[in-house]
C-alpha atoms as one frame of an Amber mdcrd trajectory, in Angstrom:
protein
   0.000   0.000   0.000   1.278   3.387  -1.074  -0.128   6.614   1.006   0.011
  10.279   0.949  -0.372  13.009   3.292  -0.867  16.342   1.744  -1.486  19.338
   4.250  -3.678  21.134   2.997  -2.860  24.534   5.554  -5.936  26.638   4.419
  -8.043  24.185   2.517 -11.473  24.917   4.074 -13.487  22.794   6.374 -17.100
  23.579   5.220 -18.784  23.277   2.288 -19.552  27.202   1.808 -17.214  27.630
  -1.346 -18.210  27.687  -4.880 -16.878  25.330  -7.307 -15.945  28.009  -9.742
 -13.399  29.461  -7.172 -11.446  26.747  -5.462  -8.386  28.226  -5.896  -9.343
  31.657  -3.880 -12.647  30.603  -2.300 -11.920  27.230  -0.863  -8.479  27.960
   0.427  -6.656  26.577  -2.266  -8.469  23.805  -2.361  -7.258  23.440  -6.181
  -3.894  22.047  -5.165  -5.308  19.590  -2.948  -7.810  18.604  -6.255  -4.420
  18.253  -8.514  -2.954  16.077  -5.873  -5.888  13.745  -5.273  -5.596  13.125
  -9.844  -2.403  12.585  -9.104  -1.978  10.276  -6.669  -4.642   7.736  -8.758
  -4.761   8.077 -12.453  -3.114   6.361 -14.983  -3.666   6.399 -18.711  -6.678
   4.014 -18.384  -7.281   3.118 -15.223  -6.858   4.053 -11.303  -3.848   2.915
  -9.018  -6.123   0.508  -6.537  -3.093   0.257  -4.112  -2.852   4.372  -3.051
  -4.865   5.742  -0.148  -4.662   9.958   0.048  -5.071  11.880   2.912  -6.341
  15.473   2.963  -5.474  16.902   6.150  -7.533  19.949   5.510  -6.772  22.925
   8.422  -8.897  26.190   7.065 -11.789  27.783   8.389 -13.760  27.224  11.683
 -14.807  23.475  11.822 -10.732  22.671  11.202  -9.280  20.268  11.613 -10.686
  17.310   9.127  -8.883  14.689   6.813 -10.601  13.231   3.632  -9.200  10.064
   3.271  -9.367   8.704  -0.891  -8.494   5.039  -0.826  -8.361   3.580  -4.310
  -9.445  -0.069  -3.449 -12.662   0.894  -3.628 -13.276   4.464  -5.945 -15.839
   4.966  -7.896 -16.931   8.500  -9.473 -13.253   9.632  -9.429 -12.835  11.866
 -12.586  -9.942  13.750 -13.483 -11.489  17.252 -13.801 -10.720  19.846 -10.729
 -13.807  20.691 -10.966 -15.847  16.970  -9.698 -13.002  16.187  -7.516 -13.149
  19.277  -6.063 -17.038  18.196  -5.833 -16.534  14.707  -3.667 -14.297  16.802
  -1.526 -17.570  19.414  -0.657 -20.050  16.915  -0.491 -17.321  15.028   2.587
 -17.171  18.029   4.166 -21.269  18.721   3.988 -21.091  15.433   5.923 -22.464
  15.595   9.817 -19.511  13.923  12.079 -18.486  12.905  15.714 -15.375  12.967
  17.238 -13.916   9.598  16.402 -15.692   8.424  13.816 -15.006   8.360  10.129
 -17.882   8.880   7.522 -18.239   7.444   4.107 -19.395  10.182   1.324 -19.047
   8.381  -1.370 -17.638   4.875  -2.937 -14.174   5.484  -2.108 -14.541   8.546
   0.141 -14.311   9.096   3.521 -14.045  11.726   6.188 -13.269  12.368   9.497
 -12.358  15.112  12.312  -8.804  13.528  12.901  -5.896  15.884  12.992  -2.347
  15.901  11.529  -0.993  14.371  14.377  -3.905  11.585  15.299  -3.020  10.420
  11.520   0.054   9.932  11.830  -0.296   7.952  15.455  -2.678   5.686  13.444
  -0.776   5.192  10.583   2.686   4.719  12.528   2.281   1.003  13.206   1.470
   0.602   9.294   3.788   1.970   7.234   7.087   3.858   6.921   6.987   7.939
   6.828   9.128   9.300   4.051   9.057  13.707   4.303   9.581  15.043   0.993
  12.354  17.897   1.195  14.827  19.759  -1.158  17.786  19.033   1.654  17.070
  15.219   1.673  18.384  12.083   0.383  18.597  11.552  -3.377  15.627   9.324
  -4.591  17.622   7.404  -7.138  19.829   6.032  -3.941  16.687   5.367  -1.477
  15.269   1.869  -1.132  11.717   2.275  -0.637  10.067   0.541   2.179   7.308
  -1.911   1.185   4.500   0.706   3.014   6.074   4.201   2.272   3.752   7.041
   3.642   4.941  10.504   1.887   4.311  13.835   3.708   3.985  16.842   1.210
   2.611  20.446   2.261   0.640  22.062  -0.483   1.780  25.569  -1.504   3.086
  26.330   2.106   5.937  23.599   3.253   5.158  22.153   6.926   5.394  24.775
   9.906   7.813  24.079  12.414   4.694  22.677  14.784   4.204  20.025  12.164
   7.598  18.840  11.865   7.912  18.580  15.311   4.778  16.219  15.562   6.243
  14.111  12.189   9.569  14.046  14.574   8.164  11.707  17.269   8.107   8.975
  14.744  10.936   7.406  12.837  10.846   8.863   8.909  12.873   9.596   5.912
  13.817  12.412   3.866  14.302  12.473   0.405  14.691  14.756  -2.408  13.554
  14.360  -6.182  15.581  16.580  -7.762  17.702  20.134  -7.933  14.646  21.923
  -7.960  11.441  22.956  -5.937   8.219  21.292  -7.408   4.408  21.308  -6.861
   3.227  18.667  -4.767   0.914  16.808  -7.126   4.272  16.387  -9.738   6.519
  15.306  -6.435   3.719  12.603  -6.518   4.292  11.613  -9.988   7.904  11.461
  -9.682   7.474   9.082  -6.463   4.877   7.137  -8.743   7.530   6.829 -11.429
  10.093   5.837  -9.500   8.240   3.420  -7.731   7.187   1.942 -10.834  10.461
   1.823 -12.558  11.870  -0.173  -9.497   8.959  -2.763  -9.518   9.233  -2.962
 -13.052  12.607  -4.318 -13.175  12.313  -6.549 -10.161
């Protein structure tokens, strides 16, 4: 199983946006869209081994975390515009504390914060932090459960790192350059794929 966490730092927590303004509206929600198409699609077909988290930290029901798991998507297209739909209608959903909610085939939702994730995911699977100052990707050996921690337009705050920094993780870079966070996902998909390929 191959997960993501994207922190999504002012991706809003209610439903009042319009879908013709996730970019301003919806607290940049359109990042978290691209990442969510990224993290799944291939030329003709989904990757039914990814789950996605959307920690999601804007506005005044914060914090929630959409949880995508491809094992079981349906309705998934790879517009903004009807991903950025699912994502409203999980967040029009009514929730208690430590429950998640299913929104749709695929989609679920849930009040847990950054650092409740990654307590429940410790015991699973390996945390990898994506960085510039990190290890080289073409000399890591990926972990058979690698968990990847990207920030969306805004890198993690110094609160966030210190929460990832009670659990073991890696860093690695992808290259000389700073990327978006939905094409550090492709790279890691590549990668990945390129190794298995000539196991």
């Amino acid at each position: 199983m191959i997960r993501f966490i994207i922190l999504g730092h002012r991706a809003h927590t209610t439903a009042d946006f319009k879908l013709e303004d996730i970019c301003g509206g919806a607290g940049r929600l359109d990042i978290l869209t691209r990442c969510v198409n990224s993290a799944f699609f291939l030329s003709h077909d989904l990757r039914r081994d990814v789950q996605l988290y959307l920690v999601m930290m804007g506005g005044d029901d914060a914090p929630k975390t959409i949880r995508f798991d491809g094992s079981v998507m349906k309705y998934l297209n790879p517009d903004e515009r009807s991903t950025a739909s699912l994502i409203r209608n999980a967040l029009l959903k009514k929730l208690e504390p430590d429950r998640e909610v299913i929104s749709s085939p695929g989609v679920f939702v849930s009040r847990k914060s950054f650092e409740q994730l990654m307590d429940e995911l410790s015991e699973e699977c390996r945390f990898i932090y994506l960085r510039e100052n990190g290890e080289d990707v073409r000399e890591y050996e990926f972990p058979e459960n690698p968990c990847y921690i990207l920030g969306d337009d805004r890198d993690p705050t110094e609160e966030e790192e210190a929460i990832m920094a009670k659990y073991p993780y890696d860093t690695i870079c992808l290259g000389p350059v700073s990327l978006h966070a939905n094409h550090c996902m492709i790279l890691v998909h590549n990668e990945m794929d390129r190794r298995k390929a000539g196991e």
